[in-house]
C-alpha positions in Angstrom: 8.4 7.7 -31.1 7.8 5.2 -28.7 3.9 4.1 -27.9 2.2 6.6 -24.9 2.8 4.8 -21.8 -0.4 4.3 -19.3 -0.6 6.0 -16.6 1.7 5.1 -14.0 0.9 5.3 -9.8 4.2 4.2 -7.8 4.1 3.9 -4.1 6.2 4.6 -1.1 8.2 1.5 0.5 9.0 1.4 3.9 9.8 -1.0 6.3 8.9 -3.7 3.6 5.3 -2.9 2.9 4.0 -0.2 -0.2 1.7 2.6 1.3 0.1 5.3 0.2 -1.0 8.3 1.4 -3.2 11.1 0.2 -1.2 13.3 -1.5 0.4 12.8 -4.8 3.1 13.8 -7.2 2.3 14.1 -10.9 5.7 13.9 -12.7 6.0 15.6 -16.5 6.0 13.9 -19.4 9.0 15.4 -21.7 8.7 13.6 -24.4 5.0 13.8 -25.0 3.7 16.3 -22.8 1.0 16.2 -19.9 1.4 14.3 -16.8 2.8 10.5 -17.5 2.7 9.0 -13.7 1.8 9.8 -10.2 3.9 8.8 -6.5 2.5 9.2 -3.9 3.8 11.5 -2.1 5.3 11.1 1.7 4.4 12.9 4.7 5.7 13.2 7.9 3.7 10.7 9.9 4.9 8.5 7.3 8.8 9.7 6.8 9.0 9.1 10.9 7.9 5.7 10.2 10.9 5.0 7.9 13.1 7.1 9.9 12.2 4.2 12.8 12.2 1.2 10.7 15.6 2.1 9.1 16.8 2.9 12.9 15.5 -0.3 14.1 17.2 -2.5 11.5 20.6 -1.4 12.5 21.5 -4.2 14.5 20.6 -6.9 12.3 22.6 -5.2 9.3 26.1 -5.3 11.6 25.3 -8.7 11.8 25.0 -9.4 7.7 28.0 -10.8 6.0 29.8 -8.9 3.4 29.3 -11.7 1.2 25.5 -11.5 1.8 25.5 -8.0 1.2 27.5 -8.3 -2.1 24.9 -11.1 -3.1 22.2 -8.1 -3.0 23.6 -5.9 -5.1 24.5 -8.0 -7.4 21.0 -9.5 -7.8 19.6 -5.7 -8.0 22.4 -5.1 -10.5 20.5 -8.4 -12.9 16.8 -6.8 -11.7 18.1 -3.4 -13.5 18.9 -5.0 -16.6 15.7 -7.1 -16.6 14.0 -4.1 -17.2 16.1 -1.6 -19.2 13.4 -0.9 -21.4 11.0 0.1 -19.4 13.9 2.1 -17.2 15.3 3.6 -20.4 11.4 4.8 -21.8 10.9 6.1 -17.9 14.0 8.0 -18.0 13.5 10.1 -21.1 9.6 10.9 -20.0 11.1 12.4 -16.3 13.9 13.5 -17.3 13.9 14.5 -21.0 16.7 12.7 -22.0 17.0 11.1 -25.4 16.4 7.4 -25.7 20.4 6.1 -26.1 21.3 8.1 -23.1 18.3 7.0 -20.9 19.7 3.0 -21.9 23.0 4.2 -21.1 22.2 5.4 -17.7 20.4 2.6 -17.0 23.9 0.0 -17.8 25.5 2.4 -15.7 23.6 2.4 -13.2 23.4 -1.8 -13.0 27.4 -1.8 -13.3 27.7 0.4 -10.1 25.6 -1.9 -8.0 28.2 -4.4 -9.6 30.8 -2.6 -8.6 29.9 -1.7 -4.8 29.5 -5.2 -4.2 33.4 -6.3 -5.3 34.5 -2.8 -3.5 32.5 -4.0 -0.4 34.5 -7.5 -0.5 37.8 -5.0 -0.7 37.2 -3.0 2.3 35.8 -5.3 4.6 38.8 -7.7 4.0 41.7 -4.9 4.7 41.5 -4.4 8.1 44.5 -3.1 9.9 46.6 -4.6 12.8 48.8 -2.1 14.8 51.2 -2.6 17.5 52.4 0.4 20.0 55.0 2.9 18.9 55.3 5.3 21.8 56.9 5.0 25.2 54.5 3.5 28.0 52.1 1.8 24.8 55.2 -1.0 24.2 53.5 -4.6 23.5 50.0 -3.0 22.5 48.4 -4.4 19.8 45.1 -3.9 18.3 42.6 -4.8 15.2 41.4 -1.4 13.2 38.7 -2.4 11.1 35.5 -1.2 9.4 31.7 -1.4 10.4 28.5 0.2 9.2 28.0 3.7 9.8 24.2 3.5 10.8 21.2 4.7 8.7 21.8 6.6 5.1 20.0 9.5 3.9 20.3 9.5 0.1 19.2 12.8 -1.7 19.4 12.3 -5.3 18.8 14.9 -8.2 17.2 15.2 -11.4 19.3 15.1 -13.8 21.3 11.6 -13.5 17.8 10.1 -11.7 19.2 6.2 -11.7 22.7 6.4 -12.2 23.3 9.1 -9.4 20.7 6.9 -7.3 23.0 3.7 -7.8 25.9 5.8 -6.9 24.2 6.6 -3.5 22.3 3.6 -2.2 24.6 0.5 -3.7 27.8 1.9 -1.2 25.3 2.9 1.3 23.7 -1.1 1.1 26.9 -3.1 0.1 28.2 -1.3 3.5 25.6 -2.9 5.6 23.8 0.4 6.1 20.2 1.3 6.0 18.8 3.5 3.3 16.1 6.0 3.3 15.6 7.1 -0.7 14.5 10.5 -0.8 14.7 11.4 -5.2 14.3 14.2 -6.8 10.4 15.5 -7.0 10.7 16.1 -10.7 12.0 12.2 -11.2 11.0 10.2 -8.7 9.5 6.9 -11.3 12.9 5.3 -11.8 13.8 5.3 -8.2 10.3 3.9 -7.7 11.5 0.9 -10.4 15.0 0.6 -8.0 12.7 0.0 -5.2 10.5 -2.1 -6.3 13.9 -4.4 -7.6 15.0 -4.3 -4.0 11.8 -5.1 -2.4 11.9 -8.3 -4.6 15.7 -9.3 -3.7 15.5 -12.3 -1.1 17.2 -11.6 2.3 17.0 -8.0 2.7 15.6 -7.7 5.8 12.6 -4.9 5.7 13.5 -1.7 7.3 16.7 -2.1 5.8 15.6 -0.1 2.6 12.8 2.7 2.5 12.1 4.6 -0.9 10.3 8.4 0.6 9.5 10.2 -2.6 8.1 13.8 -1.1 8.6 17.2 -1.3 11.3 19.1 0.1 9.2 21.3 2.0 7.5 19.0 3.9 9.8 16.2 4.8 13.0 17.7 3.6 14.2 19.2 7.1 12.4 16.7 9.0 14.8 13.7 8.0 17.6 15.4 7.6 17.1 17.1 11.1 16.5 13.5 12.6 19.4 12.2 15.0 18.3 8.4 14.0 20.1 9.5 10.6 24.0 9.0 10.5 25.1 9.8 6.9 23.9 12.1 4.1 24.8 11.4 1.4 23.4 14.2 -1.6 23.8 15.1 -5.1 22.0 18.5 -5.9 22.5 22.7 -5.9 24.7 24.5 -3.7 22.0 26.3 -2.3 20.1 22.9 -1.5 23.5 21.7 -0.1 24.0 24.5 2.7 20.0 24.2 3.9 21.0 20.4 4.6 23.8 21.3 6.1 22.8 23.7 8.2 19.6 21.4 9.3 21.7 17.7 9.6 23.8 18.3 13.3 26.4 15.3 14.1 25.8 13.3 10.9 28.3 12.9 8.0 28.2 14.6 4.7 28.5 13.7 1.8 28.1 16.0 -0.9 28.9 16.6 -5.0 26.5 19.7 -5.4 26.9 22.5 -8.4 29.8 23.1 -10.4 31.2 25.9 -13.1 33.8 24.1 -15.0 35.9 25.7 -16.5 38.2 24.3 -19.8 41.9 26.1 -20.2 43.3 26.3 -23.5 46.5 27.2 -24.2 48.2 28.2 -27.5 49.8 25.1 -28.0 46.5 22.7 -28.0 45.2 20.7 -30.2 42.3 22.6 -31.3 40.2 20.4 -33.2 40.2 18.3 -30.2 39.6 20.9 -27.9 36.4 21.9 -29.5 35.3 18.2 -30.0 35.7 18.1 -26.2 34.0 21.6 -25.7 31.0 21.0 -27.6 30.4 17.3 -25.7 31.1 19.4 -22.9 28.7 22.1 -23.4 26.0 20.4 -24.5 25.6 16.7 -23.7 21.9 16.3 -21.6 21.6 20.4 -22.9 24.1 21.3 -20.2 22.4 19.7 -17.0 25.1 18.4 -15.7 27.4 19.4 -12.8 30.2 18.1 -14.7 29.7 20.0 -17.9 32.1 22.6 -19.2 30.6 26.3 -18.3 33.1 28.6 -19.8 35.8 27.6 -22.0 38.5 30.1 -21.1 40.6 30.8 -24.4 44.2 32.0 -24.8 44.2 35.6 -26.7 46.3 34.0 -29.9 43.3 31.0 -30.4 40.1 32.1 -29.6 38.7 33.1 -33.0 40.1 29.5 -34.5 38.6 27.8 -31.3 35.0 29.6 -32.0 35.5 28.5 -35.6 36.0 25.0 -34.8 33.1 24.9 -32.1 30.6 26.2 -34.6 31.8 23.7 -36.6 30.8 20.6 -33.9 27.2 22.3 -33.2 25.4 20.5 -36.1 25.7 17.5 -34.1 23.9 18.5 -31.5 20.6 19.2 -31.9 16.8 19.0 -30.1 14.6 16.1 -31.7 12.1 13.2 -30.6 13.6 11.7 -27.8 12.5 8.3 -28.7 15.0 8.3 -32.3 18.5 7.5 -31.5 20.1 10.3 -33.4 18.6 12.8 -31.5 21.5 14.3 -29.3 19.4 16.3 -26.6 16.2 17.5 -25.2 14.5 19.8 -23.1 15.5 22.0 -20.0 14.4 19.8 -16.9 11.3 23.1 -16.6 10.4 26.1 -17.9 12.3 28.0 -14.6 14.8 26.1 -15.4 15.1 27.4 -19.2 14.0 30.8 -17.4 18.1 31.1 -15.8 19.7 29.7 -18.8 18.2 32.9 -20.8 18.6 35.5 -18.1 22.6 34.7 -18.1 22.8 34.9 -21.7 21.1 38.0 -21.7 23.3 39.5 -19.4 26.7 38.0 -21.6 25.5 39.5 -24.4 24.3 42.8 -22.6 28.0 43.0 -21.4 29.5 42.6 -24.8 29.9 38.9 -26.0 28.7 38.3 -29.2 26.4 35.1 -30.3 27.4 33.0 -32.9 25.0 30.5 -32.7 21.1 30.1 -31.1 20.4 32.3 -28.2 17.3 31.4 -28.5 14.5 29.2 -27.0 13.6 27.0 -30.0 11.4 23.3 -29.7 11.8 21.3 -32.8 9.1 20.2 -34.9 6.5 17.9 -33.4 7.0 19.3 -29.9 3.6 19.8 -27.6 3.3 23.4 -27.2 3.4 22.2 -23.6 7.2 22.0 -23.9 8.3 24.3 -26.5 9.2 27.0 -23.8 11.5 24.8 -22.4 13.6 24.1 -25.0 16.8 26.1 -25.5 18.6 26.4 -28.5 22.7 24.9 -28.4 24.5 28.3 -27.9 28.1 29.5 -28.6 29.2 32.8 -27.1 32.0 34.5 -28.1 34.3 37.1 -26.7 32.3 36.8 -23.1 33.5 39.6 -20.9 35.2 38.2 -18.1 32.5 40.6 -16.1 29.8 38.4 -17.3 27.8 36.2 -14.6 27.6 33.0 -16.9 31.6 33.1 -16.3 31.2 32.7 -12.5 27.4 31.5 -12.0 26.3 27.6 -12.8 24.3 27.5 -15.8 22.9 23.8 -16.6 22.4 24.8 -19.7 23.6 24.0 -23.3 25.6 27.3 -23.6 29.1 27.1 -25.1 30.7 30.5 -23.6 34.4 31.2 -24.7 36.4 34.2 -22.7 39.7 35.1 -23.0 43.2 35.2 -21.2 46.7 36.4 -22.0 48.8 34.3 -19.7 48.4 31.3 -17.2 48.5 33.9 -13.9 45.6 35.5 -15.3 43.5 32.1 -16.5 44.4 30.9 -13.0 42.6 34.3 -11.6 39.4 33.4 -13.7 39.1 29.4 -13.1 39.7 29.8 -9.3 37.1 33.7 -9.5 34.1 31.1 -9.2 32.8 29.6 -5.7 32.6 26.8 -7.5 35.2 24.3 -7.5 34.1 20.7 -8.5 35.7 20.1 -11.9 38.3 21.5 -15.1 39.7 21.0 -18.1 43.1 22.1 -19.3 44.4 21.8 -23.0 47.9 22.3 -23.8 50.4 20.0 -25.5 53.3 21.2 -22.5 53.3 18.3 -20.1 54.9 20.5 -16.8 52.3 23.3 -17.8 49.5 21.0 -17.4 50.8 19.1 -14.1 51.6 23.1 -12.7 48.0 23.9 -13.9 46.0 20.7 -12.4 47.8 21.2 -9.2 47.3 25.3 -8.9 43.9 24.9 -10.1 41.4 25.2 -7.0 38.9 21.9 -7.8 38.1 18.5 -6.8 39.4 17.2 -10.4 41.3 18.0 -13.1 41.3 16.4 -16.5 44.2 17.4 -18.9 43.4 17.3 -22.5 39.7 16.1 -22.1 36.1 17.0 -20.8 35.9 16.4 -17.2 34.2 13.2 -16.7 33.2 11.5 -13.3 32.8 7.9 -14.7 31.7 5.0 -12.8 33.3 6.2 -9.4 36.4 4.5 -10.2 38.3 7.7 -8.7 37.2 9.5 -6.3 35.5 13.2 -7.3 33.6 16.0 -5.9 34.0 19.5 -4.8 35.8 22.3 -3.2 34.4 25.5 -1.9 30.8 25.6 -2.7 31.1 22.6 -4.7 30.6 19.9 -1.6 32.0 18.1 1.3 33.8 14.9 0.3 34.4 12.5 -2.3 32.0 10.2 -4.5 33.5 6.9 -6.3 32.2 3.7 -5.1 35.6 2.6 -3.1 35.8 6.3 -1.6 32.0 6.4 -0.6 32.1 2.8 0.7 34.7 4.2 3.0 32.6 7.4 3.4 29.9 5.1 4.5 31.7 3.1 7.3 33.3 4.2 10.1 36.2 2.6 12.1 36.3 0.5 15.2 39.7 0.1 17.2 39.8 -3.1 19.3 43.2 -2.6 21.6 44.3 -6.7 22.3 
């Protein structure tokens, strides 16, 4: 276990000085229990003020160079890795993830700000020339190319707290935008570390970043209601999702919110592969991921051997100190949280499916009585009636729940039953079944033999229906990020 950090007290940063107010937020500690730093916390005097600054600054950022811009992130991409450690050890404290994730998130999150800056160079340097090609418009020519979109509202959530950051604010900076930073209340320290790696980067000028840690019911409406704001760009619930909307007016969205994956398997699968897949799927960050596979919908003839086989993986995956490298996951993200994941395995089981493993919430040894509540136990369900809400509702929780099907018409009905629509999984060893299933499948991605996965960004992902508006990847959000400008010659 690593040594109990002091307390930490982050700051706001806007307009290129650190403020604080009089209000705080005390983030958890779920490793250790108790209260492990304090952010101060914005209000609305103070969110205007970055809504002003990051206005203000839009002029001056048309006129930065791609090449200067690039140049940033790259040097906040070497800030990140200067201070992994402390990243990685602030990451598993907020967020409860175990100590070989937390490093890997923070690599991740260092190789996107990487990445946005070569993407940058990409777009910036494929403008388009077009000539007239309708009657009266003969001898026209023109220059289409690409410009900042204005000022950036990043919302970022929990449960990825850097990497999802990176994916937000290096487009949103490597496109010559300004940023306002508003994270997640329950993780807000690692996006206080970002900032304070930006605030030391030479030639950004100041208003041109602005990190507004708060809660969402005092400054959530007020920036995302504000006309100085051009782009949202969110990760987070559904539910969150549509408020936004609903409160944003002309801006553009940009939005990966909840998801209900489902994984297909056919007769023909592999099916020790399949539940190698399934049980990384399942329970990899206990569940709290949009990404992670909610239901694994079984064909008739396989779904006793698939069980068998997933039972089989769940020794792997089990609670321990966060701090020892073997430990594969942690607490729920709160006790509410571990509050849902119980109420929708009660109701499974109440409608018939039978549990074949945990059920239960269960901390390890060694865990603060703090925490125990919030830990749930890796659980596989079997035989889930199709009835059953953990079929249809997002879980974020490490629950393996297996239903079946007799045909493809009727595994279509159940993976597209859901209003959510942001990622699945089919198994089958047919290659024109799979190609007929990923296209008929209603979601923003489909991976065929494998747990869905969302990467670096390389491709472009996010969500139908309920799922979200748009596409994340750090060449399609670049793009999401920039508008176009047509100059007619």
């Amino acid at each position: 276990m690593a040594t109990r950090v002091a307390q930490r007290r982050e700051r706001i940063y806007v307009d290129g000085e650190w403020l604080e107010t009089e209000s705080v937020i005390s983030v958890s500690d779920l490793a250790d229990g108790g209260s492990f730093a304090q952010v101060a916390a914005t209000d609305p005097a103070t969110a205007h003020a970055a809504l002003e600054a990051a206005h203000e600054i839009k002029p001056e950022l048309r006129e930065t160079t791609v090449v200067e811009r690039a140049r940033w992130c790259e040097t906040i991409a070497e800030g990140l890795r200067e201070r992994e450690e402390e990243l990685a050890e602030v990451i598993v404290r907020e967020a409860g993830k175990p100590i070989s994730s937390a490093r890997g998130e923070v690599e991740q999150a260092a190789t996107r700000f990487d990445r946005a800056a070569e993407e940058a160079r990409t777009v910036v340097s494929s403008g388009e020339y077009r000539e007239g090609s309708t009657e009266g418009h003969e001898g026209w020519q023109a220059i289409v190319k690409h410009e900042p979109i204005g000022a950036v509202l990043c919302i970022t959530p929990y449960n990825y707290p850097l990497a999802t950051t990176a994916l937000q604010v290096a487009p949103a900076l490597a496109a010559g935008n300004s940023v306002l930073l508003k994270p997640a209340s329950k993780t807000p320290i690692s996006a206080a570390i970002l900032a304070d790696v930006i605030a030391d980067v030479d030639g950004i000028p100041n208003g041109a970043f602005n990190f507004v840690p708060g809660e969402a019911s005092e400054i959530g409406d007020l920036l995302s209601g504000d006309d100085r704001i051009n782009a949202i760009a969110m990760t987070g619930s559904s539910g969150a999702g549509k408020h936004v909307a609903r409160e944003s007016g002309m801006v553009n969205l940009h939005m990966e919110l909840g998801g209900n994956a489902p994984a297909i398997v056919f007769d023909d699968a592999d099916l020790t592969d399949v539940a190698g897949n399934c049980a990384k799927g399942s329970f990899k960050y206990a569940g709290q991921r949009c990404s992670a596979i909610s239901r694994v919908l079984a064909h008739e003839d396989v779904h006793d051997d698939l069980v068998n086989l997933i039972d089989g993986q769940m020794d792997a995956w089990q609670a321990g100190d966060l701090f020892d490298e073997n430990t594969a996951l942690g607490p729920l993200i709160s006790e509410d949280q571990a509050d849902w994941v119980e109420e929708l395995v009660e109701d499974a089981v109440e409608k018939g499916a039978e549990i074949v493993r945990g059920g239960e919430r269960r901390a390890p040894e060694g865990v603060p009585d703090e925490l125990g509540s919030q830990f749930f136990e890796p659980t596989l369900l079997a035989n889930v009636p199709q009835d059953a809400r953990i079929v249809d509702e997002e879980q974020f929780g490490p629950i393996a729940a297996i239903t079946t099907f007799e045909d493809e018409a009727e595994a279509l009905e159940l993976a597209n039953g859901s209003d959510l629509a942001l990622d699945a999984a089919v198994f089958t060893n047919d290659y024109k079944r799979a190609m007929q299933m990923a296209e008929r499948i209603d979601a923003g991605a489909v991976r065929i033999n494998g747990a869905p996965s969302h990467g670096l960004g390389d491709i472009p992902f996010g969500g139908n229906k309920d799922s979200g508006i748009g596409r994340e990847g750090l060449d399609a959000s670049i793009h999401a990020m920039m508008r176009k400008k047509s100059i007619v010659l």
